[in-house]
OpenMM code with the backbone's topology and positions (N, CA, C; nanometers):
from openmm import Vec3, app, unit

residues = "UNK UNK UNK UNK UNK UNK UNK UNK UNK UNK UNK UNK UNK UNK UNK UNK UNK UNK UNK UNK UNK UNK UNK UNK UNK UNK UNK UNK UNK UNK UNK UNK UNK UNK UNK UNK UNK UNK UNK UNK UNK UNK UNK UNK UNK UNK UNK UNK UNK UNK UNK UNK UNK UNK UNK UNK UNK UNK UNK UNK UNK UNK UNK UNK UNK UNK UNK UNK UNK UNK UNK UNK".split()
positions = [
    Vec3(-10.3210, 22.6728, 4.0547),
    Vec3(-10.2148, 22.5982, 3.9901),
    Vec3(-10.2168, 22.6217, 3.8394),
    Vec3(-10.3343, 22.6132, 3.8043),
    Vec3(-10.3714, 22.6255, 3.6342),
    Vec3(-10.2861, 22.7699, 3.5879),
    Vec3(-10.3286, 22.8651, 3.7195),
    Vec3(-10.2545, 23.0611, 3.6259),
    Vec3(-10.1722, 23.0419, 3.6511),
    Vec3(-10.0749, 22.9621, 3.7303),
    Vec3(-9.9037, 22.9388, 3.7592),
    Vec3(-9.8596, 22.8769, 3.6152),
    Vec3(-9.9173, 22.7600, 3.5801),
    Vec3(-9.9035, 22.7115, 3.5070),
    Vec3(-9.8804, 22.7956, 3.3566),
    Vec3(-9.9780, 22.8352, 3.3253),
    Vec3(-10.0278, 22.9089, 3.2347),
    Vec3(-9.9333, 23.0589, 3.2053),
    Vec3(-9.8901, 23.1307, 3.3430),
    Vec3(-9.7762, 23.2083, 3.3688),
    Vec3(-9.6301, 23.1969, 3.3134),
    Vec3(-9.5982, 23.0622, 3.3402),
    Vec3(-9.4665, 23.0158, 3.3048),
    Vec3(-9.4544, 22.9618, 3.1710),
    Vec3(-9.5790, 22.9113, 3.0768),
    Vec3(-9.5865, 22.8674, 2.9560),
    Vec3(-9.5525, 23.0146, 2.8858),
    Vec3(-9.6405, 23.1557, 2.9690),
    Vec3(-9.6042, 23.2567, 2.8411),
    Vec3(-9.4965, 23.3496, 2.8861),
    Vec3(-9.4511, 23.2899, 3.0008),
    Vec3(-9.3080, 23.3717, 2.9950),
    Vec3(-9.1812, 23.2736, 2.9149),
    Vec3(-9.1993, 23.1355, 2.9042),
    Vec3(-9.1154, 23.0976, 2.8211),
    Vec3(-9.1376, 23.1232, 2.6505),
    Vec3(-9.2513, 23.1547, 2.5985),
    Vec3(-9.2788, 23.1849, 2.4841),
    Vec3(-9.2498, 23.3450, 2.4647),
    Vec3(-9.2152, 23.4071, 2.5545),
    Vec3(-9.1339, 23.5532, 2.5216),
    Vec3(-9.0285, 23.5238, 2.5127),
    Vec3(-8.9182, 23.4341, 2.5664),
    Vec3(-8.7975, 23.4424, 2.5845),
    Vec3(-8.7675, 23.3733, 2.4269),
    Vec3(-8.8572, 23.2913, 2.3418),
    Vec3(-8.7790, 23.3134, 2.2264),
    Vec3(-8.8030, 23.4317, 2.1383),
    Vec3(-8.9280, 23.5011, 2.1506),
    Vec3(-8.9134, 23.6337, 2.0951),
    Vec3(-8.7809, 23.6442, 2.1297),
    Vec3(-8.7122, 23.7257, 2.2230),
    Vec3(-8.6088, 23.7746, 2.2364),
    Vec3(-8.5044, 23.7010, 2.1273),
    Vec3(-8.4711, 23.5894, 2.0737),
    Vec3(-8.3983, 23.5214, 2.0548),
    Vec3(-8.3587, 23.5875, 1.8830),
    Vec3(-8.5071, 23.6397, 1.8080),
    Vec3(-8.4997, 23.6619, 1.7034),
    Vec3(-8.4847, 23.7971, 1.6149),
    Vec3(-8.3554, 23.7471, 1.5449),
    Vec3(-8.3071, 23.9029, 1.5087),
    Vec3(-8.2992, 23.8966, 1.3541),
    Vec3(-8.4290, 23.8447, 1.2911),
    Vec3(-8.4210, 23.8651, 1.1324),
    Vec3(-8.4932, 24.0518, 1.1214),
    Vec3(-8.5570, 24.0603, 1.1892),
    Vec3(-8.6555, 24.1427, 1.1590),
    Vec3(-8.5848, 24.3160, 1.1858),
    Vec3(-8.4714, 24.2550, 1.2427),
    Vec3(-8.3711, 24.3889, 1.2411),
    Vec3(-8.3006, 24.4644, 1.1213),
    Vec3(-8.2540, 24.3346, 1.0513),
    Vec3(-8.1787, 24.3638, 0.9012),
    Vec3(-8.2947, 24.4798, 0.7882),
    Vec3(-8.3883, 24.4062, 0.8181),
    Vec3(-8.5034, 24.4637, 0.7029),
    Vec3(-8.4982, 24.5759, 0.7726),
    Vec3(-8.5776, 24.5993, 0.9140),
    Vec3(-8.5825, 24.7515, 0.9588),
    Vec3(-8.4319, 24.8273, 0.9580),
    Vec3(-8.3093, 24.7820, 0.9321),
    Vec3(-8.2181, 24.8855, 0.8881),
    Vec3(-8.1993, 24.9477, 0.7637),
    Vec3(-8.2448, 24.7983, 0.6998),
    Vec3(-8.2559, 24.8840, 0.5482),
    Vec3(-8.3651, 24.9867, 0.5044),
    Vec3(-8.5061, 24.9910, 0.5896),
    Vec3(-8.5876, 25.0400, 0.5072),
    Vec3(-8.5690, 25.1997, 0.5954),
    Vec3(-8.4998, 25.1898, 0.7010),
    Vec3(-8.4781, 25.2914, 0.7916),
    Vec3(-8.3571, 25.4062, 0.6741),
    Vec3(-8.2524, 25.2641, 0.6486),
    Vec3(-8.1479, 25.3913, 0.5600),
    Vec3(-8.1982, 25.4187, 0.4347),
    Vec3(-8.3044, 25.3822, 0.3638),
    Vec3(-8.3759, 25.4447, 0.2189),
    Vec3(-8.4511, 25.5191, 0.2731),
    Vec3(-8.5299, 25.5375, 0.3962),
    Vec3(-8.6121, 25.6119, 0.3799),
    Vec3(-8.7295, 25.5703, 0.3956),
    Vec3(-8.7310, 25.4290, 0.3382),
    Vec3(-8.8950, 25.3974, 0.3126),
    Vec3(-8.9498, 25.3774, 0.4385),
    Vec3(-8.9099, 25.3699, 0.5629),
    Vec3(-8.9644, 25.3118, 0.6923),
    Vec3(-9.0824, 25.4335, 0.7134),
    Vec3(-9.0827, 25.5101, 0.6740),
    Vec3(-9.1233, 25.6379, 0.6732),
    Vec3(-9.2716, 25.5935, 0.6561),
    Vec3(-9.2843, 25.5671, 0.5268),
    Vec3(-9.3513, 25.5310, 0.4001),
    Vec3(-9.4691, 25.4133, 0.4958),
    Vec3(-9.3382, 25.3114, 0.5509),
    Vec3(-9.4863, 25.1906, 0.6437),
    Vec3(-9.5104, 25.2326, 0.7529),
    Vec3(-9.4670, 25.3483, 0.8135),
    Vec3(-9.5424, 25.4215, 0.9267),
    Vec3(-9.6302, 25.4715, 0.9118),
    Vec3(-9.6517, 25.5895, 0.7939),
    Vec3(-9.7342, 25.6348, 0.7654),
    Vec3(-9.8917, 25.5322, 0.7073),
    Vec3(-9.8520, 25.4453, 0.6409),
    Vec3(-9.9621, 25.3468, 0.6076),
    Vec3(-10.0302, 25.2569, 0.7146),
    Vec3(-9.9380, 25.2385, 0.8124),
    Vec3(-9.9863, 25.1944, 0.9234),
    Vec3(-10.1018, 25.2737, 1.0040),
    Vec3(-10.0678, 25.4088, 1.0027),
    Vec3(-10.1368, 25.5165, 1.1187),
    Vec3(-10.2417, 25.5875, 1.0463),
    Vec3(-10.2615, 25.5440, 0.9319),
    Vec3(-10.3146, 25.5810, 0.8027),
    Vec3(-10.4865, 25.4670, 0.8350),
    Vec3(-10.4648, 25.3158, 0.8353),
    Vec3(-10.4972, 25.2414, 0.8479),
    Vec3(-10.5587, 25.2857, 0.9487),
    Vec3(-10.4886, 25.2580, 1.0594),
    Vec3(-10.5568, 25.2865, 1.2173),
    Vec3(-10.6481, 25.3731, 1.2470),
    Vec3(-10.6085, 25.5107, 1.2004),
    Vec3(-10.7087, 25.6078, 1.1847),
    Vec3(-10.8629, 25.5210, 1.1406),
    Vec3(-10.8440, 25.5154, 0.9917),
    Vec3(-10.9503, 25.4928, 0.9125),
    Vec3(-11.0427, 25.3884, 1.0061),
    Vec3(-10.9540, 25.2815, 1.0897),
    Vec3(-11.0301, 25.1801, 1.1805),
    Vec3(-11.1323, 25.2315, 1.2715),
    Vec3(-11.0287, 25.3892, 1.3147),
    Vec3(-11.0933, 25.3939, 1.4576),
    Vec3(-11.2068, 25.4921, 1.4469),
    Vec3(-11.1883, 25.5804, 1.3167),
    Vec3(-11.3424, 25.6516, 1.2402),
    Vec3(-11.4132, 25.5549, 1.2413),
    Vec3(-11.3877, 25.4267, 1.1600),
    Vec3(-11.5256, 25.3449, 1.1373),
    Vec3(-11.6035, 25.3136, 1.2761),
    Vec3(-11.4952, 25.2529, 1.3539),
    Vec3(-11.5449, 25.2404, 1.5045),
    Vec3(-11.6104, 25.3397, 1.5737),
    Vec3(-11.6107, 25.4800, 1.5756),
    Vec3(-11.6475, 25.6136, 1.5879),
    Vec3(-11.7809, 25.5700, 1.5418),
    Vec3(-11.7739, 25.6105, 1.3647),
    Vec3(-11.9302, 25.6231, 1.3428),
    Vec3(-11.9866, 25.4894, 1.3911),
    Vec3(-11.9945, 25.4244, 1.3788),
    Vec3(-12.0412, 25.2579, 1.4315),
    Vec3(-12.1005, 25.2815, 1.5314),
    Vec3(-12.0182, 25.3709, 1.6315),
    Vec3(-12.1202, 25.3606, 1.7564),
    Vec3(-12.1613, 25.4661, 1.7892),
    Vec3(-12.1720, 25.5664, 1.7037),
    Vec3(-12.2330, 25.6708, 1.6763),
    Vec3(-12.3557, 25.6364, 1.6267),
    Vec3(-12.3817, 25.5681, 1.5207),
    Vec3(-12.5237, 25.4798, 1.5040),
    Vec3(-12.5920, 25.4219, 1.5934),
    Vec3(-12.5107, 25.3020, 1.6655),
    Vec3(-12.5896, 25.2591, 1.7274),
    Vec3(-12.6421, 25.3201, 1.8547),
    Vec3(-12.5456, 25.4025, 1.9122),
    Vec3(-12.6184, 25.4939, 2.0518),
    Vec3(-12.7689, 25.5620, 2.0139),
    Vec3(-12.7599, 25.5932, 1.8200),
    Vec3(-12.9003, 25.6789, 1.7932),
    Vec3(-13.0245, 25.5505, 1.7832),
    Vec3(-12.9704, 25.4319, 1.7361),
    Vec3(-13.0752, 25.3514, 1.7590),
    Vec3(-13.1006, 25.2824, 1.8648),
    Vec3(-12.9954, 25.2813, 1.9618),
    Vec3(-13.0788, 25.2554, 2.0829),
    Vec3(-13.1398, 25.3683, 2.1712),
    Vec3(-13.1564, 25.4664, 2.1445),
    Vec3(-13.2120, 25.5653, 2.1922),
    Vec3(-13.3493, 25.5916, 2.1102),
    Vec3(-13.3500, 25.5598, 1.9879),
    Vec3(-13.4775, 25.5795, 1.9323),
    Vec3(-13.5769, 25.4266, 1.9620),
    Vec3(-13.5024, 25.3181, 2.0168),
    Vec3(-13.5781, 25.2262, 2.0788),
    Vec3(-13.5988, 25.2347, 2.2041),
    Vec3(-13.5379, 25.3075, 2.2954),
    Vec3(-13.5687, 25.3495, 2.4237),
    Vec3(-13.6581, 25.4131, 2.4435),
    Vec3(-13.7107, 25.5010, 2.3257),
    Vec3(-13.8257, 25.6344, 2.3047),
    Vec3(-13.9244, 25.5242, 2.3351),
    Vec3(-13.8889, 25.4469, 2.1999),
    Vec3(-14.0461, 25.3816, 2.1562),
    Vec3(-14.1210, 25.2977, 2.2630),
    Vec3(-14.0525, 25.2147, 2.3508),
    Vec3(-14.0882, 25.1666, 2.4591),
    Vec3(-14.1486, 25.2463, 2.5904),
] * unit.nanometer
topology = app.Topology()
chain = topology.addChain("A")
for resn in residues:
    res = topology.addResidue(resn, chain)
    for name in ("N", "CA", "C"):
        topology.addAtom(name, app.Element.getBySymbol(name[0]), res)
């Protein structure tokens, strides 16, 4: 009863997404200058840089749990 429940709470919380159309005006304008360009690129720019850090991150830690696996 609770995931029925819980089901129908977030399908009514999409249906006002749908409802909202501010966020269109801005993406036409930055689409006809050009600049949309500009926050794509900073976006995927970003992401990258996230998913290197995440990369080396566990690029480290696989070497230190392997050099604690030795030691044991």
């Amino acid at each position: 009863m609770k995931k029925i429940l819980f089901s129908l709470i977030l399908m009514m919380a999409t249906l006002q997404l749908f409802a909202q159309d501010n966020g269109v005006e801005m993406a036409d304008s930055l689409r006809s200058n050009g600049k949309i360009y500009v926050v794509v690129i900073c976006i995927v720019i970003i992401l990258v840089g996230l998913l290197a850090y995440l990369f080396s991150i566990d690029k480290k830690l696989k070497k230190i749990e392997k050099e604690n696996h030795i030691d044991k």
